[in-house]
C-alpha positions, 0 to 999 in steps of 0.5 A: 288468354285465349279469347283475348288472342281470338278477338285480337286477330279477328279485329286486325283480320277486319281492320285490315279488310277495311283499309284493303275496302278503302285502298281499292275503292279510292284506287278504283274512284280514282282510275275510274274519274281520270285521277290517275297521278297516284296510281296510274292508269289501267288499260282500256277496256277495249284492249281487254277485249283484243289485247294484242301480243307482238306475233312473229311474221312467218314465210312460208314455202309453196310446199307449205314448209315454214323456213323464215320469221320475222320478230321483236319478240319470236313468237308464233300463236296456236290454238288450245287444241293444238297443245300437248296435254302433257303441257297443260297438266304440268302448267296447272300443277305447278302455277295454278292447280285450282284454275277451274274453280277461281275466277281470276282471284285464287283467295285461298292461294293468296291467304296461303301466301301469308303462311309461307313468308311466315314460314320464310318460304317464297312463293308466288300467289299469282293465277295464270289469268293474273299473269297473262294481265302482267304478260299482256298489259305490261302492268308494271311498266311505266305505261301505267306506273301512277306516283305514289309507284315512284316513291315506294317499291312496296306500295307500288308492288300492292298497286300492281297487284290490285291492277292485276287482281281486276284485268284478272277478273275482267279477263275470265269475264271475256274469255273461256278457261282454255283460252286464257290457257292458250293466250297464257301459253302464246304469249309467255317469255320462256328465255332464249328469244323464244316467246310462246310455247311455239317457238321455245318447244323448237328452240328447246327440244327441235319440235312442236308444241303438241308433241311436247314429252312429260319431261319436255313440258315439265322443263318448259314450264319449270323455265317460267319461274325464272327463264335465266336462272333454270336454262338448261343451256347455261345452268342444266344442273338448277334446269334438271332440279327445277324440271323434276319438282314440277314433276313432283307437282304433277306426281302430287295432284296425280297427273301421274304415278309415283313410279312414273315419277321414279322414271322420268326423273332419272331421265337427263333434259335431252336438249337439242337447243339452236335459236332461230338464226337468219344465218342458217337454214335454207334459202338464206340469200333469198330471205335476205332479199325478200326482207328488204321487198317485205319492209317497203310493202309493209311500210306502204300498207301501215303494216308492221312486218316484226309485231302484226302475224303476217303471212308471206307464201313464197314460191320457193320449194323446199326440195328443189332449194335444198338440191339447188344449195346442195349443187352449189356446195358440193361442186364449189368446194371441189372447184375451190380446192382447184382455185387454191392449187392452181395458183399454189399460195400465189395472189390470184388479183391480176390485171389483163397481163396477169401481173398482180395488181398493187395495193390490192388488198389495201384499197379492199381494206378502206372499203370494209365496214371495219375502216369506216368505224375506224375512222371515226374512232380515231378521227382519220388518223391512218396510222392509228387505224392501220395498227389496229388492221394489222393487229392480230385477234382472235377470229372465226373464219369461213372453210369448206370444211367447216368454220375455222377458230385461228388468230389472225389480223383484220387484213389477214383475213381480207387477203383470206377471204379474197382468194375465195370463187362464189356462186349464183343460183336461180331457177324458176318455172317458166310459165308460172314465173314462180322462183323455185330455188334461189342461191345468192353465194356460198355462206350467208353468214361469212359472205352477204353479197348475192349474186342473183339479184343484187349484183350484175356480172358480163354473161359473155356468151350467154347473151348470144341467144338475144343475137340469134332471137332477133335473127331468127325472128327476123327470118334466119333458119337456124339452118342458114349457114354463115362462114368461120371468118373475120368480121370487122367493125368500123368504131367512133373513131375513124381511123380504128376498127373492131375485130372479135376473135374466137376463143381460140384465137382461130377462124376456120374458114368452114360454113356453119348453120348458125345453129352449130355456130350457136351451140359451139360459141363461135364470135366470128359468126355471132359478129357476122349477126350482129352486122346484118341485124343490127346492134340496135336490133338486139337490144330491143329484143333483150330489153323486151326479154326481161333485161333491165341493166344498161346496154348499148347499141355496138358491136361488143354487145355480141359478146356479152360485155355489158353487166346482166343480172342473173335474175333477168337472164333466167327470166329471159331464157324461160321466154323461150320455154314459154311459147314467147311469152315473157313472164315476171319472175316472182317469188310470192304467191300471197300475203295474208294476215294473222287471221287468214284474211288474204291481204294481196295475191301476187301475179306475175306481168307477162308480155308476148315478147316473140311469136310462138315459132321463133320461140319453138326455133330458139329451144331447138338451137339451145338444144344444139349445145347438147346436140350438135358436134363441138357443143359445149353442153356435150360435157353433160353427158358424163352427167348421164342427162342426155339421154332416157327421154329427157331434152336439154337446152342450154348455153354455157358463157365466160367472159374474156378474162375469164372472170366470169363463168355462166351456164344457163339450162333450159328443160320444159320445167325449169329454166335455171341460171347459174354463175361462178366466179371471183367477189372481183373481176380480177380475181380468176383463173389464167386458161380457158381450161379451167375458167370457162362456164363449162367447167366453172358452172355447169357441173352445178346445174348437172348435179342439180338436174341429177338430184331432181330427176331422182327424186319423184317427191320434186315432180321434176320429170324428163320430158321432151320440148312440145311442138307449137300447134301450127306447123313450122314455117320453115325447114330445121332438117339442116340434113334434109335441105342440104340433100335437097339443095333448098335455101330456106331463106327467102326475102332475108333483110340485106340492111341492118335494122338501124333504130337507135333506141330500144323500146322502152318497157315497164319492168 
């Protein structure tokens, strides 16, 4: 009986290794002539050679600190020696124990195989190099999927199988066991949006992959049989069970002790989960803009900014934009509490009057995203869509202290988030051009705006400085003196005529050097400027600084009635630091490809936009607001930064309502902007008191500089401006020409300049 047994299992054993000779040559003959209808087609053998896995784009900072990623699949790729043994060890255990001895093809796994479904145990046969062929060619895709695939599942398993069977081969053939381990490891979906072991040690355990635990690798790759069913975030009990038999593997094949075992396997997961999230972590507004820039000069290159690896270094320092949102935050909350008591459940839209504006909140309704998919869902009809905008739902809303889970309907939240003040931060080196910090708002994720580069606002009185820059380069001391009185402009029309007023609504009478008139912010004078040098004159002087927004030629121009970006006014004020050389802020100092190759540096374009004295000349009057008596930087000193050796120039701005607040400081380091106001023009504070830039931005910038000076780690240093190396051509003693009686301005023009046109120039 036995014999009869024997011969009946070694002849089905050779018949079905026949029909499997006969299967894989006719599947073989058939790919290999081009026949490929039944079983499909194989990847060529080029992409064998190079296959090519989709690799996360990467920012960087300048301080070499990775703060944004760009993906389809995130992913990030490493070298063999950068992955923790503890990783390997627990890969080999549990998904390929014999990988140094097989070449592709573990046959004694998959004879084993038959034994485990007879037993009704389920286990995969696969070899790593087999299931990096399925992760790398998507061998089970439609790509390569042949019609007898179509018609039986089975069939079209064994197909597979036999296609893997040979990349399998074909792989160990081009590539050395650790690197089969290393593609296997980049390349592998572990759940969560974390493709590779880079970015799922990070999603997973907030570390790197060459750190990885034993327990922490164990769990990795106990995610690999089923990333969805073993998640420790959505099912930690079948997580922990799956993580403690691969520490049984490991325990098995001695990679570590019973009582080691006995230990770890006690341990919980010790999860410290978050995906990657283009809402948070630093430097959100400029990552959002930097987008934009990436996905134009990607596309110009045909680049794929989401699947080729590049590598994007910015200028950003992570110290000095973690100081900058830091500022931001603390002194808006502050500001905030102030905004909602100073108008104690009153709507703050108001018009010149400050009489609230009517249907206000309506008209902001129609311009939401909200609306417009309205009404398209119900195809215009209002009264449909205004039931659904004052429906009641649940909501996640936006607080200083922190996200607020209320109820509330879609106009609740409008009339909300409107009673909201938002800020702007930018701060570059003046003479690299490089942005070192970019705040575009309060909160990325409630509030997209950004008010560094995408939107423009009135500086008021910080585009005083273009005024005294075209004087003092056409030869005005900053000691020349100037009455506190009257100016009037004849207007287009005949019969009417302009006459700014001073904040306080005031003219003193008294003489100022325009350098105390400067620093004090007084209009009369700034006017009386504008007359001798001419509107036109100023333009020219701003546009040559860096300003690209639209200003025309008139009076009111002094007064800064024309909308600026925050980013050109900081690149403008960095003229002055820089010896009177204007210099492109930029924000990348290089991209390079997944390889290191170097695909474009980045160099700013300057220009010699003033003599190096004006620009010496202009330092010392903004220096004046932190000097001279009455100038409205004095309020730093409570800061404690106008003293111990560090100099300070700065101007503050606030627009007539005052809608907008600005300051804008300058030392030999840093030049930094900052703006504060309400999402509308309409929505602000009622009195100078609490609405000029002093009180509304300012803080920001002291809070800021204060952090910097503090930390030696930033290299931000107290330092006083440096002299130009020839001397001065005129007298900035005011004190000393007095006691002498000298005028120190010879040959002043007596006409205004009257060209009509600016220069144009190539930003």
């Amino acid at each position: 009986m036995m014999k009869k047994i024997t011969r009946f299992l070694i002849a089905f054993f050779w018949i079905g290794f026949i029909l499997g000779v006969c299967f894989v040559w006719t599947w073989f003959y058939m790919v290999t002539h081009n026949t490929q209808n039944w079983f499909g087609s194989m990847p060529e053998l080029e992409a064998l050679q190079n296959p090519k896995s989709n690799i996360s784009s990467e920012l960087y900072t300048a301080d070499g600190i990775m703060f944004g990623k760009y993906y389809r699949e995130n992913r990030t790729n490493v070298t063999y020696e950068e992955l923790s043994p503890n990783l390997i060890n627990a890969l080999l255990a549990t998904e390929d124990i014999r990988f140094d001895k097989h070449s592709g093809i573990d046959l004694q796994g998959s004879f084993a195989i038959l034994w485990y479904l007879i037993k009704g145990d389920k286990r995969g046969s696969s070899t790593i190099s087999q299931q990096l062929a399925k992760n790398l060619f998507r061998t089970r895709g439609a790509k390569y999927e042949g019609s007898w695939g179509k018609k039986n599942n089975k069939l079209k398993l064994a197909i597979n199988k036999t296609k893997e069977w040979i990349l399998a081969v074909q792989l160990e053939r081009a590539y050395t066991k650790k690197e089969i381990i290393t593609l296997y490891l980049n390349t592998v979906d572990f759940g969560s949006n974390a493709f590779g072991i880079v970015t799922a040690s990070r999603t997973f355990f907030s570390t790197s992959q060459d750190s990885l635990t034993i327990n922490q690798s164990a769990m990795l790759v106990g995610l690999l049989k089923a990333p969805s069913t073993y998640s420790p975030v959505y099912n930690p009990e079948s997580a922990l069970v799956r993580r403690n038999t691969v520490l049984e593997q490991l325990t098995k094949y001695n990679f570590i002790s019973t009582a080691q075992f006995a230990t770890l396997s006690k341990e919980p997961i010790g999860l410290k989960y978050e995906v990657e999230n283009h809402n948070k972590g630093s430097a959100t507004y400029f990552r959002s803009y930097i987008t934009r820039y990436l996905l134009k000069w990607c596309n110009d290159r045909g680049i794929d900014l989401y699947e080729d690896g590049i590598k994007i270094y910015t200028t950003i320092d992570s110290r000095i934009q973690a100081y900058a949102e830091s500022a931001v935050a603390e002194h808006m909350k502050t500001l905030q509490g102030k905004f909602f008591a100073y108008w104690n459940g009153k709507t703050p839209w108001r018009d010149e009057e400050f009489k609230e504006l009517p249907y206000f909140i309506e008209k902001a309704a129609k311009n939401t995203d909200r609306w417009k998919v309205l009404d398209k869902v119900y195809e215009g009809d209002t009264v449909k869509m205004w039931k659904v905008m004052n429906k009641k739902i649940p909501m996640r809303v936006f607080s200083w202290k922190g996200e607020i889970d209320t109820v509330m309907s879609p106009m609740d939240s409008i009339r909300y988030y409107k009673h909201f003040l938002h800020a702007g931060m930018l701060s570059m080196d003046p003479h690299s051009g490089h942005i070192k910090a970019w705040v575009g708002g309060i909160d990325h994720k409630h509030f997209k705006y950004d008010h560094v580069k995408q939107g423009a606002r009135q500086p008021g009185s910080t585009f005083k400085p273009f005024v005294y820059t075209a004087a003092v380069d056409l030869g005005y001391s900053p000691c020349y003196e100037l009455p506190d009185l009257p100016v009037t402009f004849q207007t287009g029309d005949e019969n009417e005529t302009w006459t700014p007023q001073n904040s306080d609504g005031e003219y003193s009478g008294q003489m100022f050097s325009i350098r105390k008139a400067m620093a004090n912010s007084i209009n009369s004078i700034t006017a009386n400027l504008v007359k001798k040098v001419g509107p036109a004159t100023v333009v020219d002087y701003a546009k040559r600084m860096g300003i690209t927004t639209d200003l025309q030629p008139v009076p009111a121009l002094c007064l800064g009635v024309f909308d600026v970006y925050l980013y050109d006014m900081v690149g403008a004020y960095s003229t002055f630091v820089n010896n009177g050389v204007w210099t492109e802020p930029i924000f990348i100092t290089r991209i390079e490809d997944k390889n290191g190759n170097v695909l474009q540096d980045f160099v700013p374009k300057t220009r010699e936009a003033l003599s190096e004295e004006t620009a010496y000349l202009m330092v010392h009057m903004l220096k004046g607001a932190t000097e001279e008596k009455g100038g409205t930087a004095l309020g730093l000193n409570k800061y404690g930064l106008l003293w111990n050796g560090a100099e300070i120039g700065g101007k503050t701005g606030t627009t007539q309502n005052y809608s907008d607040g600005w300051f804008i400081g300058i030392t030999t380091q840093l030049t930094t902007g900052i703006w504060v106001g309400g999402d509308d023009r309409c929505i602000h504070f009622r009195s100078m008191n609490d609405g000029q830039g002093a009180r509304m931005a300012m803080p920001i910038w002291a809070i800021f500089m204060n952090h910097l000076y503090s930390d030696p780690k930033t290299g931000i240093i107290k330092e006083r401006f440096p002299m130009p190396k020839a001397p001065l051509s005129v007298e900035i003693n005011c004190k000393k020409l007095k006691e002498e009686g000298q005028n120190n301005n010879p040959d002043l023009p007596t006409e205004p300049n009257t060209k009509k046109e600016p220069d144009k120039y190539d930003f």
